[in-house]
C-alpha positions in Angstrom: -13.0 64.0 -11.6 -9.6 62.9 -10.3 -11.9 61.1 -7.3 -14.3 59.2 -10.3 -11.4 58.1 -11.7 -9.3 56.7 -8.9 -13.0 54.9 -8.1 -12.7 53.5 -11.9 -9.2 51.8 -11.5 -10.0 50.9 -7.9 -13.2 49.0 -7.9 -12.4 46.3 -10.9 -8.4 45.9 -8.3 -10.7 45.2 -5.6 -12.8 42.7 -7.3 -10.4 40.5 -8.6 -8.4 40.3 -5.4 -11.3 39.6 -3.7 -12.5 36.8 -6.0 -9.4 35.7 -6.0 -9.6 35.3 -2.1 -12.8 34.0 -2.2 -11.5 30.9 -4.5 -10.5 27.9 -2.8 -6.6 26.8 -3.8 -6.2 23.8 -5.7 -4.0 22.3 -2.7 -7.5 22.7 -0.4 -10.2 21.5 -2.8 -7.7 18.4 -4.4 -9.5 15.6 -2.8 -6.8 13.3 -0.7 -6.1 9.8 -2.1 -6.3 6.6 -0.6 -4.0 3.8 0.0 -5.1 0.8 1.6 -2.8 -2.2 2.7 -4.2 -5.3 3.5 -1.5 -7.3 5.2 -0.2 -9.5 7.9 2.6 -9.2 10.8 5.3 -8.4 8.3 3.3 -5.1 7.9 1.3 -4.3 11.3 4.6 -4.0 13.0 5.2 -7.3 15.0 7.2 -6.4 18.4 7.8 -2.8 17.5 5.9 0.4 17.4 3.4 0.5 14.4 4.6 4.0 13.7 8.0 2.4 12.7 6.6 0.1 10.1 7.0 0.6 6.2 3.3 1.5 5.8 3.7 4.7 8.1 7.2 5.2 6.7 5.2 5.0 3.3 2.7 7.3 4.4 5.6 10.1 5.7 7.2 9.7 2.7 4.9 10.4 0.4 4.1 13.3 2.6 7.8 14.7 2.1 7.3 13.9 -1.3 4.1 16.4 -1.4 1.8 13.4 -3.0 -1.5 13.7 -1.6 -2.2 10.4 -0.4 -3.3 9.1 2.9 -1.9 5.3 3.9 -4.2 3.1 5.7 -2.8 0.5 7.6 -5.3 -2.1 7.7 -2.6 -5.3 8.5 -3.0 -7.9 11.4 -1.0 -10.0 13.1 -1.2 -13.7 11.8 -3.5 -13.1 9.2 -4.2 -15.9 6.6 -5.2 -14.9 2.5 -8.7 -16.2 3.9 -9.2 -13.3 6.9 -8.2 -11.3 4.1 -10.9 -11.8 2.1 -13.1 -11.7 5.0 -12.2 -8.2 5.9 -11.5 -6.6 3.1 -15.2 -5.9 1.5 -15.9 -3.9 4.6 -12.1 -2.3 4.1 -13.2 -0.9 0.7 -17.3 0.0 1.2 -15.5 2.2 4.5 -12.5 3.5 3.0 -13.3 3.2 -0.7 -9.0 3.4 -1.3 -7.4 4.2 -4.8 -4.6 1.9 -4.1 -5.4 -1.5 -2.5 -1.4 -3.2 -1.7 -1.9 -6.8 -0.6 0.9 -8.2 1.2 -0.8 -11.3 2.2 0.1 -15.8 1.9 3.0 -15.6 4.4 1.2 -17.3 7.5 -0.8 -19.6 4.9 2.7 -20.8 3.8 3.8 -21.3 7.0 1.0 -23.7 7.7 1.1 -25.6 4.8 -2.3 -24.7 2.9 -2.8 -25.7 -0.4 -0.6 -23.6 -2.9 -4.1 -23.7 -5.1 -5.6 -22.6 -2.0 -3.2 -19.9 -1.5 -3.7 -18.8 -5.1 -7.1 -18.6 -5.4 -7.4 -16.6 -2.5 -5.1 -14.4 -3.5 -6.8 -14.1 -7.4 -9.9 -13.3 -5.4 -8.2 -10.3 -3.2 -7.0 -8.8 -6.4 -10.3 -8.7 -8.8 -12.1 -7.2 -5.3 -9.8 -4.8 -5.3 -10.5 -3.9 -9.1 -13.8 -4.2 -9.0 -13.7 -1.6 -6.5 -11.6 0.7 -9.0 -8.6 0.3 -7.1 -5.4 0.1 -8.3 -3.5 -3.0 -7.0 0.0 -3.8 -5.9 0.8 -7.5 -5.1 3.8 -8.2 -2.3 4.9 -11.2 -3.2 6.7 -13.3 -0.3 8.5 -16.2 -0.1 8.6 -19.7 2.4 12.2 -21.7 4.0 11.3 -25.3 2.3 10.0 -27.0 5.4 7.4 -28.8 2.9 9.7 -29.1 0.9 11.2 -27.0 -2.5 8.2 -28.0 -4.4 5.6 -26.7 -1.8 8.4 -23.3 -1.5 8.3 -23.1 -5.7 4.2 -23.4 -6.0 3.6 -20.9 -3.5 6.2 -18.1 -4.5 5.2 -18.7 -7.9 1.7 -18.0 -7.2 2.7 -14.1 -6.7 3.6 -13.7 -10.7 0.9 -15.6 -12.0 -1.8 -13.6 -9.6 -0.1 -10.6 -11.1 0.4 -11.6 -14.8 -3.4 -13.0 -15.1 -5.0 -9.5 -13.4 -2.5 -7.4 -15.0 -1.4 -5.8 -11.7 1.5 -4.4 -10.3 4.1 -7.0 -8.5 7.5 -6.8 -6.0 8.1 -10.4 -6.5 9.8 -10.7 -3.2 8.9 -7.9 -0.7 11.9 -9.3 1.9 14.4 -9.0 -0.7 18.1 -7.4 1.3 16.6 -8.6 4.6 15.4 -12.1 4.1 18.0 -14.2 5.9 20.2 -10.9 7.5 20.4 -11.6 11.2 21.1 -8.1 11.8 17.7 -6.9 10.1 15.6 -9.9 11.4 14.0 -10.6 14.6 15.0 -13.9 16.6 12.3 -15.8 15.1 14.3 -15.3 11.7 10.7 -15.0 10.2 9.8 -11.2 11.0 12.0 -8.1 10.0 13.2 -6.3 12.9 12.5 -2.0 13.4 15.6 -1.4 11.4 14.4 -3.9 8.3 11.7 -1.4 8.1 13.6 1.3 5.5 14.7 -1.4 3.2 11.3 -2.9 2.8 10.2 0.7 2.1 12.7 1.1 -0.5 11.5 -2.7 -1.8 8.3 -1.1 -2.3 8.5 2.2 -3.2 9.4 2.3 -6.5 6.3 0.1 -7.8 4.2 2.6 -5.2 5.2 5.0 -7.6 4.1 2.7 -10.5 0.9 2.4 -9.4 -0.1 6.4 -8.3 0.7 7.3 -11.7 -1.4 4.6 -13.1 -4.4 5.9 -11.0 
């Protein structure tokens, strides 16, 4: 009898710690988000080691942070607002990312394309992006006046209304607390150095944050 009953209470103990074995944990079956960022040399990590950049100190964060995303760093040297939209249809059929973060317009300023140009292209990244279901965060980035502070206006300006007409996520100036630092800029005075690359994390971070909850 005492044998039958021990087998009683044992059996159903077994069962449930072996179903509960056999159930995945939420941690392995919660699918891994995507961030994509589309950008230029002040992202792919101009004369220092991509691994130093704010995208992959983005992507380490938010590792520390136990968020489950994965950052793709999809940026290129010298990129213009038009390569962007070039590349980025295949960027979203292959990666199919949550978060799409544009940080594009810098080299366009620099060589003195239209500011409607510049804004159109940039209104056209954005509504791929959405179309896609992605979530989007804008960089927006600013020019020195060498077309003058008319040209410098139109194009910074173009960053808020891209953002106020899609209804998207902004930094209205990504350089902000390195712009103009010699100490946290490279020789050029155009590209932020390896030790620019916290700041511009922290720049970003806070509308990265935005944005995942909003996905």
């Amino acid at each position: 009898m005492f044998k039958k009953l021990f087998a009683q209470i044992l059996f159903p103990v077994v069962t449930v710690l072996t179903l509960m074995l056999a159930l995945p944990s939420h941690a392995d079956t919660a699918e891994q988000g995507k961030i994509l960022v589309l950008g230029d040399s002040l992202s792919s990590g101009y004369n220092f080691s991509p691994d130093k950049t704010w995208v992959a100190l983005l992507d380490k964060k938010l590792s520390e942070e136990s968020i489950n995303y994965q950052v793709i760093n999809s940026s290129i040297s010298g990129d213009t607002t038009t390569q962007g939209l070039q590349r980025l249809p295949k960027l979203l059929e292959v990666h199919q990312p949550d978060v799409v973060i544009i940080e594009l317009g810098g080299n366009d300023g620099i060589r003195g394309f239209p500011p409607k140009t510049i804004k159109s292209n940039l209104d056209k990244l954005v509504k791929m992006s959405k179309q896609s279901n992605a979530e989007v965060l804008l960089l927006g980035i600013r020019i020195f006046p060498n077309y003058g502070e008319r040209y410098a206006d139109a194009f910074f300006n173009n960053y808020q209304k891209v953002a106020d007409s899609n209804e998207v996520a902004l930094v209205p100036f990504f350089l902000e607390n390195v712009g103009g630092k010699d100490e946290l800029m490279q020789k050029d005075g155009i590209h932020p150095n390896e030790k620019a690359q916290p700041t511009l994390l922290d720049n970003v971070w806070p509308k990265v944050q935005e944005v995942l909850k909003a996905d």
